[in-house]
C-alpha positions in Angstrom: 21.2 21.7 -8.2 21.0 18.3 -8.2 17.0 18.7 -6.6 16.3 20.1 -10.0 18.3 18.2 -11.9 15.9 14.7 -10.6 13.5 16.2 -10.8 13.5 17.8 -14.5 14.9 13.6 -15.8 11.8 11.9 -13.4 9.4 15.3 -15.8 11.1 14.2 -18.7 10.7 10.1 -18.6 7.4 10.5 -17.7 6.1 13.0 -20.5 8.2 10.1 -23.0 6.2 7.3 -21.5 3.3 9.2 -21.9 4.1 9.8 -25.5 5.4 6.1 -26.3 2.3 5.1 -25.0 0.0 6.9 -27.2 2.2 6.4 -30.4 1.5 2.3 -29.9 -1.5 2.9 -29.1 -1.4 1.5 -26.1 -3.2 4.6 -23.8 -4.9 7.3 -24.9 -5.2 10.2 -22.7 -8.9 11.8 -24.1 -10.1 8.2 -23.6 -12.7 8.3 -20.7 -12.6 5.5 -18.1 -14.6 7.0 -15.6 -16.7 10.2 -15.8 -17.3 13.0 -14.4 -20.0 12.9 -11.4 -19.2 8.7 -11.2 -18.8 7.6 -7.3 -17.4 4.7 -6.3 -17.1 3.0 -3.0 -15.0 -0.4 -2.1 -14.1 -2.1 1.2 -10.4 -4.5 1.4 -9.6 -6.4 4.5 -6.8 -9.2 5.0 -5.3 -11.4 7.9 -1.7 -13.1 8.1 -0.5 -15.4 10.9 2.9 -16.7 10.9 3.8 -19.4 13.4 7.8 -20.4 14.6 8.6 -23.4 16.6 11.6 -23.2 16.9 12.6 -27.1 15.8 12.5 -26.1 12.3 15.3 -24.4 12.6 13.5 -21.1 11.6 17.5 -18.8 11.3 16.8 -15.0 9.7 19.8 -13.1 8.0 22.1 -16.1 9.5 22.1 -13.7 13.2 18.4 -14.5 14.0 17.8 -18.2 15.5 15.3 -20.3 17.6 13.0 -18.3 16.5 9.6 -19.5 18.9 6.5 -17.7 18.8 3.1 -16.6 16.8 2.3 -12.9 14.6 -0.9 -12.2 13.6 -2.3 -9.4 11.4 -5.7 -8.2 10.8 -6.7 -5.1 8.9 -9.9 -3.8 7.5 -10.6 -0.2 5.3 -13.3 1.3 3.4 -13.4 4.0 0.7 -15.2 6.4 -1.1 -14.5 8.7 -4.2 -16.4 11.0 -6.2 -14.8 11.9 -9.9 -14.9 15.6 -10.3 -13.5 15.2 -13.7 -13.0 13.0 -16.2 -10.6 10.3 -15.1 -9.4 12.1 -11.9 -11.2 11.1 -8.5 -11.0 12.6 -4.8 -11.6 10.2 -2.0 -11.5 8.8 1.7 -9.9 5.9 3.1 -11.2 5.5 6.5 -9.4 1.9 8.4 -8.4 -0.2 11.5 -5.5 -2.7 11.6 -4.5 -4.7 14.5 -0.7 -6.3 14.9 0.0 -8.7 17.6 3.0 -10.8 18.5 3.6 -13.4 20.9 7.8 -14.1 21.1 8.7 -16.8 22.8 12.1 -17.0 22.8 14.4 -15.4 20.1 18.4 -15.6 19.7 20.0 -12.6 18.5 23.8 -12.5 18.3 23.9 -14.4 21.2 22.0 -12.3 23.0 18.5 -13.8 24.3 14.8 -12.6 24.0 12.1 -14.3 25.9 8.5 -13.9 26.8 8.1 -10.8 24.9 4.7 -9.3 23.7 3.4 -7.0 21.2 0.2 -5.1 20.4 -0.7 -2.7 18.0 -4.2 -1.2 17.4 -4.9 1.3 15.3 -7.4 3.3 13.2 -6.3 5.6 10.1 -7.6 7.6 7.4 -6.9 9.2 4.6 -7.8 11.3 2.0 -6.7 10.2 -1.7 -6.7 11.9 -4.9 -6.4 9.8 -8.3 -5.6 9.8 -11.8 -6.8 7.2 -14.7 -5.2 6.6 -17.8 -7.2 3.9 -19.7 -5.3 1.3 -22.0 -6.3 0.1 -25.2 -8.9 2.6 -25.7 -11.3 0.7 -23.7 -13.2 0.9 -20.4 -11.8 -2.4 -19.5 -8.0 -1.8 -18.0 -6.6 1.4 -17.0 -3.8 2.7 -15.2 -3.9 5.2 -12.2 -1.8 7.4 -10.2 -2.6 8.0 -6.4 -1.7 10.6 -4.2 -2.3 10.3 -0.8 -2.6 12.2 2.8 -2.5 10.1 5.7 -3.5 10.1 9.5 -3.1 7.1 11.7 -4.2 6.9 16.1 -4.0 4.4 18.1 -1.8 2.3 20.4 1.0 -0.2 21.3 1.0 -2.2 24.3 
């Protein structure tokens, strides 16, 4: 009961948003962002290193101290989508990340960590499907929606 009770309020608050929106003028829903037939294609990657020395007095959630070591993260993805209809798209997400930590020495509670090591390599894909609902009545800003199904293989040493 209370399954369909969510789910009916999350129905209804979207459908009002929907139609606040359009009163203000703010989205209009026949408004075509992208058309039908478009494709579209788009590559992301990013990198993060964090690095501890413990002499900085480096202390997480007040149980976490000394805190000596090095994370690194790498990841890299490519997409594609074809839009077979007006402001809805279908894609793939094919990518590879790559996690690594190096821990020093870590203090937990009083209990000790040393010399441990961390790999993660890993290739995923996905396939996507999204929704566009332009703002302003222009083909400059839009909102979307995305679904997505994903997959993910690889390892951790």
């Amino acid at each position: 009961m209370r399954k369909k009770i969510f789910i009916l309020l999350a129905l209804l608050i979207a459908v009002s948003v929907n139609i606040c929106a359009e009163r203000r003028g703010i989205a209009n829903p026949h408004a075509v962002y992208f058309e039908k037939g478009t494709k579209t294609v788009g590559l992301s990657f990013g990198y993060d290193s964090w690095q501890a020395s413990g002499d900085d007095g480096v202390q997480l959630l007040a149980i976490i101290s000394g805190v000596k070591g090095d994370v690194s993260m790498a990841d890299v993805s490519a997409n594609g989508a074809w839009f077979v209809k007006d402001n809805v798209s279908l894609g793939v997400r094919l990518g590879y990340n790559d996690v690594s930590l190096q821990l020093d020495s870590l203090e937990l509670s009083s209990v000790e960590f040393k010399n441990k090591h961390y790999r993660k390599q890993a290739f995923n894909g996905s396939v996507t499907c999204r929704g566009y609902l332009p703002m302003f009545d222009g083909k400059v800003l839009a909102m979307f929606v995305e679904g997505r199904l994903s997959g993910q293989k690889g390892y951790v040493k």
